[in-house]
N, CA, C and O atoms as a MOPAC input file, in Angstrom:
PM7 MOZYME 1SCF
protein

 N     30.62000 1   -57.93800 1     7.78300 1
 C     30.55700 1   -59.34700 1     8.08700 1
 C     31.93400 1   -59.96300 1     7.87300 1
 O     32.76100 1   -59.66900 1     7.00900 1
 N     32.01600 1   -60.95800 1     8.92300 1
 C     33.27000 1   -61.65000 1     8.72600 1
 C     33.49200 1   -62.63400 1     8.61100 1
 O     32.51100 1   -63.17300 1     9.12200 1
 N     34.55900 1   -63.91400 1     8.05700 1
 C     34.10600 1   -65.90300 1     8.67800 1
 C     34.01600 1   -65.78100 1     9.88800 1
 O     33.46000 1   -66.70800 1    10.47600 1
 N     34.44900 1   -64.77700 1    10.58700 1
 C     34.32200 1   -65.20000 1    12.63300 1
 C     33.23100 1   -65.14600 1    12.79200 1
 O     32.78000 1   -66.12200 1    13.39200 1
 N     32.10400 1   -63.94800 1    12.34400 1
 C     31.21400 1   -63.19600 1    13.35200 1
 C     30.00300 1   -63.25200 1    11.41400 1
 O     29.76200 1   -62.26400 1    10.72000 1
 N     29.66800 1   -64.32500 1    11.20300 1
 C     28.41600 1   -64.52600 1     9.79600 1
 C     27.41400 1   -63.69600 1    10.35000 1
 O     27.29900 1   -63.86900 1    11.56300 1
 N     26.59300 1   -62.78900 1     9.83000 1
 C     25.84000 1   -62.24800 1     9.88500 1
 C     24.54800 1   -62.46900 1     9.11400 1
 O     24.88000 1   -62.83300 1     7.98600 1
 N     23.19100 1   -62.41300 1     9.21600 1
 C     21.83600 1   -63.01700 1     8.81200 1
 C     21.50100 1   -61.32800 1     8.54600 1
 O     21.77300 1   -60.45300 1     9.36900 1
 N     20.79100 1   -61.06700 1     7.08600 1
 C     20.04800 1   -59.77200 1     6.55700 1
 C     18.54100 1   -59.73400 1     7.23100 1
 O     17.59900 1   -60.43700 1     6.86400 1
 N     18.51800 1   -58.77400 1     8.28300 1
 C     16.87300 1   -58.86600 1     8.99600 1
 C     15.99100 1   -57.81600 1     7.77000 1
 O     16.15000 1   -56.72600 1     7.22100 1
 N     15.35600 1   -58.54100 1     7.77900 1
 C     14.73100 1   -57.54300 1     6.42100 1
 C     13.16000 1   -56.38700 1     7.11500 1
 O     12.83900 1   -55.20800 1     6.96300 1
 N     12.53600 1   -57.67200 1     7.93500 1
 C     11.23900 1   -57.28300 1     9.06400 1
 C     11.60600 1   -58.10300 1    10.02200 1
 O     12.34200 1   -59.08300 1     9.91000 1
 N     10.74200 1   -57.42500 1    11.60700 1
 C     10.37900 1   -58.61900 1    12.73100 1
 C      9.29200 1   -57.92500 1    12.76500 1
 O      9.26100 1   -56.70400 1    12.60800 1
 N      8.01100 1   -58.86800 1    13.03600 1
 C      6.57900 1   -58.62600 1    12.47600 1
 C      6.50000 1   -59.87400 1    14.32800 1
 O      7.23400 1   -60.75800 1    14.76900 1
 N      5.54400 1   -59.38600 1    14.69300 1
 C      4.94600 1   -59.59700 1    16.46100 1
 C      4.97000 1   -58.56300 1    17.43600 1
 O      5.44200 1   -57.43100 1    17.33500 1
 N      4.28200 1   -59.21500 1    18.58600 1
 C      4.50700 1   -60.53000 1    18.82900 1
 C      2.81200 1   -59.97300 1    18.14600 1
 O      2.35600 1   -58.83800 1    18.01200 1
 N      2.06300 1   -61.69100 1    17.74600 1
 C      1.12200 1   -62.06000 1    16.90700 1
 C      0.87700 1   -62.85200 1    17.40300 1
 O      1.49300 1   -63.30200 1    18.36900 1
 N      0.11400 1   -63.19400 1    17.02300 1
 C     -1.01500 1   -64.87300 1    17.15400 1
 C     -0.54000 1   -66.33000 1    15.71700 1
 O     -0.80900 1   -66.35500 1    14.51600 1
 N     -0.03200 1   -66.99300 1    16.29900 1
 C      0.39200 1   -68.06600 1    15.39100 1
 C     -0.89700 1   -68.66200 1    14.67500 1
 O     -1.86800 1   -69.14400 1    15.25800 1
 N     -0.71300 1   -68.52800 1    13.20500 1
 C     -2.30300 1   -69.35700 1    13.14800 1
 C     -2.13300 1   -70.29500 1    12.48700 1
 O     -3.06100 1   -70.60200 1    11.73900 1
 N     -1.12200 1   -70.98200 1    12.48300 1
 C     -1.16000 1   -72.12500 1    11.46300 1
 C     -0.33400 1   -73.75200 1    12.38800 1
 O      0.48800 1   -73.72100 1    13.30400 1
 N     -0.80200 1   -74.70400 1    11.86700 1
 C      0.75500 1   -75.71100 1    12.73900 1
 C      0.38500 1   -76.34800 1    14.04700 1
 O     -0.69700 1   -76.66300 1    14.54200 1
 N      1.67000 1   -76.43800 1    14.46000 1
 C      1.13700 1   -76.83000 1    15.85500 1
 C      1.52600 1   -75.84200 1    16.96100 1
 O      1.65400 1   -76.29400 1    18.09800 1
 N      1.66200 1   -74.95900 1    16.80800 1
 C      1.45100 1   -73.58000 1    17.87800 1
 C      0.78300 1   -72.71700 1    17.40000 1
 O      1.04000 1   -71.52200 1    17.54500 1
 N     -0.42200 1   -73.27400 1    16.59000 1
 C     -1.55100 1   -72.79200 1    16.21500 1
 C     -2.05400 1   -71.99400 1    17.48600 1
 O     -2.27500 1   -72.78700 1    18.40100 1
 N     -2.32500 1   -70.58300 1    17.86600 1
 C     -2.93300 1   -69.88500 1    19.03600 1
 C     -2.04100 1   -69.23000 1    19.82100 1
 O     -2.57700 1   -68.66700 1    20.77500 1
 N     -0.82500 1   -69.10600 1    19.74400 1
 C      0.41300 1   -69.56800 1    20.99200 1
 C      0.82000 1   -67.63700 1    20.45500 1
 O      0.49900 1   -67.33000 1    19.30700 1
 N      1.25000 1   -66.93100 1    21.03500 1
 C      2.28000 1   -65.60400 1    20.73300 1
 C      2.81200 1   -66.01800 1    19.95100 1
 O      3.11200 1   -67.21200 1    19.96500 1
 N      3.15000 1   -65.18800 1    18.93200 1
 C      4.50600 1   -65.47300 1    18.06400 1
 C      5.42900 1   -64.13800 1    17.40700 1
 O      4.82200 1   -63.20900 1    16.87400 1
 N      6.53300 1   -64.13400 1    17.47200 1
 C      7.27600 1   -63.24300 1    16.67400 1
 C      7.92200 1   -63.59700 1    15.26500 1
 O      8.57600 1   -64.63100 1    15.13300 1
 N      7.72400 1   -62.72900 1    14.23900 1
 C      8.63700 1   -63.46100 1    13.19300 1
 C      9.41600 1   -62.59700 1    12.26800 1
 O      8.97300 1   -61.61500 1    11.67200 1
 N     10.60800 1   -63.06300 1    12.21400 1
 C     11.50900 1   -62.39700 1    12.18600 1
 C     11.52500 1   -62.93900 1    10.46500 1
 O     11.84000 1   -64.11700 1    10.30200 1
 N     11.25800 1   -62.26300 1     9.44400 1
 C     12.04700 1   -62.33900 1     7.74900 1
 C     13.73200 1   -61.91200 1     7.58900 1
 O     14.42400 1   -60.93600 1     7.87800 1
 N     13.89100 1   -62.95000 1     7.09500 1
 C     15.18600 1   -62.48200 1     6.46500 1
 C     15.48600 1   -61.82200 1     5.24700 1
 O     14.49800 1   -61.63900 1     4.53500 1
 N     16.38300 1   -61.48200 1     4.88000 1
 C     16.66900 1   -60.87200 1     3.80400 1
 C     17.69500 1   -61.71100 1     2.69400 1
 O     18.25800 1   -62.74700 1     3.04800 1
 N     17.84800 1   -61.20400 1     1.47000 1
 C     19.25300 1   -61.59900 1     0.61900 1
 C     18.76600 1   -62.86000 1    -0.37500 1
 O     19.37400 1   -63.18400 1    -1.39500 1
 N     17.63900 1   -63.45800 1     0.08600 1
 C     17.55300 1   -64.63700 1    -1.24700 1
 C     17.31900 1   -64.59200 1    -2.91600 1
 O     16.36900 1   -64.18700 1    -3.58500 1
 N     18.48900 1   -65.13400 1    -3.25000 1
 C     18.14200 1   -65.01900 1    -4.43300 1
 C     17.81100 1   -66.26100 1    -5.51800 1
 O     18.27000 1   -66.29500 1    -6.66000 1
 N     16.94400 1   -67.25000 1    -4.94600 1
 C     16.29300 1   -67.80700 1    -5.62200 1
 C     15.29200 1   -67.63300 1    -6.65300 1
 O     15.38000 1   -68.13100 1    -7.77500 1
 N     14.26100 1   -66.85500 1    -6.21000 1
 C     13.33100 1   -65.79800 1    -7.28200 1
 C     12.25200 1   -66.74200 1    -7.26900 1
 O     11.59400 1   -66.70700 1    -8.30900 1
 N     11.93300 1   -67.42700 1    -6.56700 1
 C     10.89900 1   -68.45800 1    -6.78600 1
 C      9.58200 1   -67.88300 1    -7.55200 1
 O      9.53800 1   -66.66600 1    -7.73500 1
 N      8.59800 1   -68.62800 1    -7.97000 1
 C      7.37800 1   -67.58300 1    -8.58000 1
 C      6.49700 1   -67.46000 1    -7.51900 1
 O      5.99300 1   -66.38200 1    -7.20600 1
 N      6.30500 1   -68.40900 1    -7.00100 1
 C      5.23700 1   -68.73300 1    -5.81600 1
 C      5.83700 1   -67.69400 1    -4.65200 1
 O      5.04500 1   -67.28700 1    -3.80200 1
 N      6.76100 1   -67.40800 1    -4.62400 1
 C      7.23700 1   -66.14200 1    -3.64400 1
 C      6.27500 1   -65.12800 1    -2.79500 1
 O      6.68700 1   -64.05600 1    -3.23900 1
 N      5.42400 1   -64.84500 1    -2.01100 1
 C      4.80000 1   -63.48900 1    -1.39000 1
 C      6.01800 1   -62.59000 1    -0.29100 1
 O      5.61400 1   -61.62900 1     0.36400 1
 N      7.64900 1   -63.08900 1    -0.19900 1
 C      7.96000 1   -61.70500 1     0.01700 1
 C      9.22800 1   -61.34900 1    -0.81000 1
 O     10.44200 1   -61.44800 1    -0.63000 1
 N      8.59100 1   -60.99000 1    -1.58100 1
 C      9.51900 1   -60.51300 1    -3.03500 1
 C     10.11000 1   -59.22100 1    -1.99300 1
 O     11.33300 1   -59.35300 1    -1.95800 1
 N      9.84800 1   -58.49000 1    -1.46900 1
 C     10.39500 1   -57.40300 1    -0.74900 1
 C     11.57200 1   -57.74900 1     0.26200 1
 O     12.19400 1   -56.89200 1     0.89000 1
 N     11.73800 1   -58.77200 1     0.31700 1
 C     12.50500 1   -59.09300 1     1.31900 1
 C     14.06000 1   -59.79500 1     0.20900 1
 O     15.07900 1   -60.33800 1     0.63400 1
 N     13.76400 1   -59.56600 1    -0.90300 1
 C     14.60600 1   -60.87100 1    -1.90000 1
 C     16.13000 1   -60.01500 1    -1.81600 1
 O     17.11600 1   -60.65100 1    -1.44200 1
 N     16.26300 1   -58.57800 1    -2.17400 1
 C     17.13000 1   -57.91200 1    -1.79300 1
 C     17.45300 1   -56.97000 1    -0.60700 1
 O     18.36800 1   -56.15400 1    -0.72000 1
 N     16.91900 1   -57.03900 1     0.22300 1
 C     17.08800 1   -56.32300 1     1.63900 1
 C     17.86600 1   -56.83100 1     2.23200 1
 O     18.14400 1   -56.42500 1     3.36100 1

């Protein structure tokens, strides 16, 4: 990674799926997790993704 060319940690892409929540509740969806946060929240469900 460079300042020219920032790069985003793909950790999963999980789709295409069915959106079930919101307002594209029903609609295809793809979703892409990132990786690298290190907040640590408790409420967290993708702890797997915190260092990837």
């Amino acid at each position: 990674m460079t300042d020219m060319h920032p790069a985003i940690r793909v950790s999963e892409i999980f789709g295409p799926t069915i959106q079930g929540e919101g307002v594209l509740i029903g609609l295809p969806t793809v979703f892409i997790r990132t990786g690298g946060c290190d907040y640590r929240c408790s409420w967290c469900d993708s702890l797997h993704a915190v260092d990837n």
